[in-house]
C-alpha positions as CSV (number, residue, x, y, z in Angstrom):
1,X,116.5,88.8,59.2
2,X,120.0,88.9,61.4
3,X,122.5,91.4,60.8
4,X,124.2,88.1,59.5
5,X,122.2,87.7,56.5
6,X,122.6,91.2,55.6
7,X,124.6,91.4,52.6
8,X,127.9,92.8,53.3
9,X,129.5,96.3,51.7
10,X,133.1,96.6,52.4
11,X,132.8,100.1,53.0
12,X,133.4,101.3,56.5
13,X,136.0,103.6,57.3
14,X,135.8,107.4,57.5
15,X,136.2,108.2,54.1
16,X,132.8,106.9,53.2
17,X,130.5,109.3,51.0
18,X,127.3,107.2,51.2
19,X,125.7,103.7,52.4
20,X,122.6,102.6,52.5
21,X,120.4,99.5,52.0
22,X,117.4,98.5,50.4
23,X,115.3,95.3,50.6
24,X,112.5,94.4,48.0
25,X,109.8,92.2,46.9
26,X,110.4,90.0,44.3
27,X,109.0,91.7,42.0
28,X,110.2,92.7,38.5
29,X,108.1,95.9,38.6
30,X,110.0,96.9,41.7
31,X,113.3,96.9,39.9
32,X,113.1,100.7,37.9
33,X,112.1,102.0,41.1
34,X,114.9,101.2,43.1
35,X,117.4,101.8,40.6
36,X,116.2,105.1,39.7
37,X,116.9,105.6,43.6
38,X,119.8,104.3,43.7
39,X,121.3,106.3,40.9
40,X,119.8,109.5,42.3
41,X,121.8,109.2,45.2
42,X,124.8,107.9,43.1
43,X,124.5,111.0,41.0
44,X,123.8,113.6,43.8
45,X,126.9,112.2,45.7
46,X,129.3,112.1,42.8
47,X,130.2,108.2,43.4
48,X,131.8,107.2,39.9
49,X,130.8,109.8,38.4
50,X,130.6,109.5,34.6
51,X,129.9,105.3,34.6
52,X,126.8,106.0,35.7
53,X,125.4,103.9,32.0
54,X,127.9,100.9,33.3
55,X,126.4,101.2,37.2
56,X,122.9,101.2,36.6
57,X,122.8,98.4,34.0
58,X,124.6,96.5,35.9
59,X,122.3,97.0,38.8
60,X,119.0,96.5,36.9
61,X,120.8,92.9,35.5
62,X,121.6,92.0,39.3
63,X,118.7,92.5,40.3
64,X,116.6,91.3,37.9
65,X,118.7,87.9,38.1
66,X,118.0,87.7,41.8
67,X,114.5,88.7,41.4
68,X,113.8,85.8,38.4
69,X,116.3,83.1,38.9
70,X,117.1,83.7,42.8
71,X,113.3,84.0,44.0
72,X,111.9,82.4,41.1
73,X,109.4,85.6,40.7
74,X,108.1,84.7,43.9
75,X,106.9,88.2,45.5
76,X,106.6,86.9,48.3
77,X,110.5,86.4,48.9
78,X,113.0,89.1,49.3
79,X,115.8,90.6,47.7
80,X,118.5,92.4,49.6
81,X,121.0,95.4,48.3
82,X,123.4,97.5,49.8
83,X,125.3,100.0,48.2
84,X,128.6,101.6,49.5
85,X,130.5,104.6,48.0
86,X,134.0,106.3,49.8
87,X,136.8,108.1,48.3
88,X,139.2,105.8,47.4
89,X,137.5,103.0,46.5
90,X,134.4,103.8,44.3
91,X,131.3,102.6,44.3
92,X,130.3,99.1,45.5
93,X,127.0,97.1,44.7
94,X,126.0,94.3,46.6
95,X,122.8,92.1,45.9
96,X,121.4,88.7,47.7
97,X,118.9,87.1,46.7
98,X,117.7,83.2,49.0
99,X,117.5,81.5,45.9
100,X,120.0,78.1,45.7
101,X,122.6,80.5,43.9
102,X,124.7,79.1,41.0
103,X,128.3,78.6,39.7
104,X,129.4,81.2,37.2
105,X,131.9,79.4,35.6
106,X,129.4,76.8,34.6
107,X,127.3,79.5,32.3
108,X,127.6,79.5,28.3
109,X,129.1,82.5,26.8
110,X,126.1,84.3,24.9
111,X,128.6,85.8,22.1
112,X,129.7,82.1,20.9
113,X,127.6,79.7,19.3
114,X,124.2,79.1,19.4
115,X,123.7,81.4,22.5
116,X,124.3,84.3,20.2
117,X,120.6,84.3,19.1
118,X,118.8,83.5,22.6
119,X,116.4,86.0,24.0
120,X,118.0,85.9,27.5
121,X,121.4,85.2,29.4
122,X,123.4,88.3,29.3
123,X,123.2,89.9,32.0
124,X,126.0,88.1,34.0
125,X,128.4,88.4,30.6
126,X,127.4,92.2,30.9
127,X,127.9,92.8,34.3
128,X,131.3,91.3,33.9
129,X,132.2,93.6,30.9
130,X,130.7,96.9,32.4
131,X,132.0,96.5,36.1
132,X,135.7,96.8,37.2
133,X,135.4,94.1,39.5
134,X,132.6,91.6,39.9
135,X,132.7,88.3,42.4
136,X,130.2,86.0,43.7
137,X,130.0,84.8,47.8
138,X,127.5,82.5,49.6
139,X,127.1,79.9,46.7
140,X,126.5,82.4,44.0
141,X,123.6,83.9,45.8
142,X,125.6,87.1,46.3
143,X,126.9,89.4,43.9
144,X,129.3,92.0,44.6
145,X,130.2,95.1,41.9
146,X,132.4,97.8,42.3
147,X,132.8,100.5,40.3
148,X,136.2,102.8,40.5
């Protein structure tokens, strides 16, 4: 891939704890690993320190929506995340999947109507509640969470 198609962390001044990124096989199996990783080095660094519930849930949603609606559980694509942490401006989670991507805006709410008894379709509505600020580049086919 070119440095293009990398997802993009925001983080790159002096004051940065920790960045690092992480590509994986589409492969719902290779989502506890990486998270556990992740938080590891989220934990042993101090970034947002006491969210730690609110980071990794929303990182095991991300990537699981990249991994089953972006790549379509195709292991033979590629998921991409990056994750930033500096001083002043917490902890930042970006994931990309190649999938077609999708429009937020246009997804029901799972706590109104009928939606509130389906088995699936939270994880965007959670993301949104446990993350202090969540937004969506390249079509919907990037997600960016931070974290103060």
């Amino acid at each position: 891939m070119s440095r293009d198609s990398r997802p993009r962390c925001e983080f790159e001044g002096d004051k940065l704890i920790v960045r690092f990124e992480i590509t994986l096989a589409a492969d719902v199996k290779a989502i506890s690993p990486v998270v556990e990783g992740v938080m590891n080095v989220v934990r042993q660094m101090g970034c947002a320190e006491g969210k730690e519930f609110e980071i990794e849930t929303s990182l095991r949603e991300a990537l699981a929506n990249a991994i089953v609606h972006g790549c379509r559980n195709d292991s033979e694509k590629m998921v991409q995340c990056c994750v930033a942490c500096d001083e002043s401006r917490g902890l930042l989670i970006v994931v990309r999947d190649p999938g077609e991507g999708f429009d937020p805006a246009s997804l029901p709410s799972p706590v109104m109507g009928q939606h509130i008894y389906s088995e699936h379709g939270r994880g965007i509505y959670l993301i949104n509640r446990l993350m202090d600020e969540v937004r969506y580049e390249r079509g919907g086919t990037e997600i960016h969470m931070r974290k103060y």
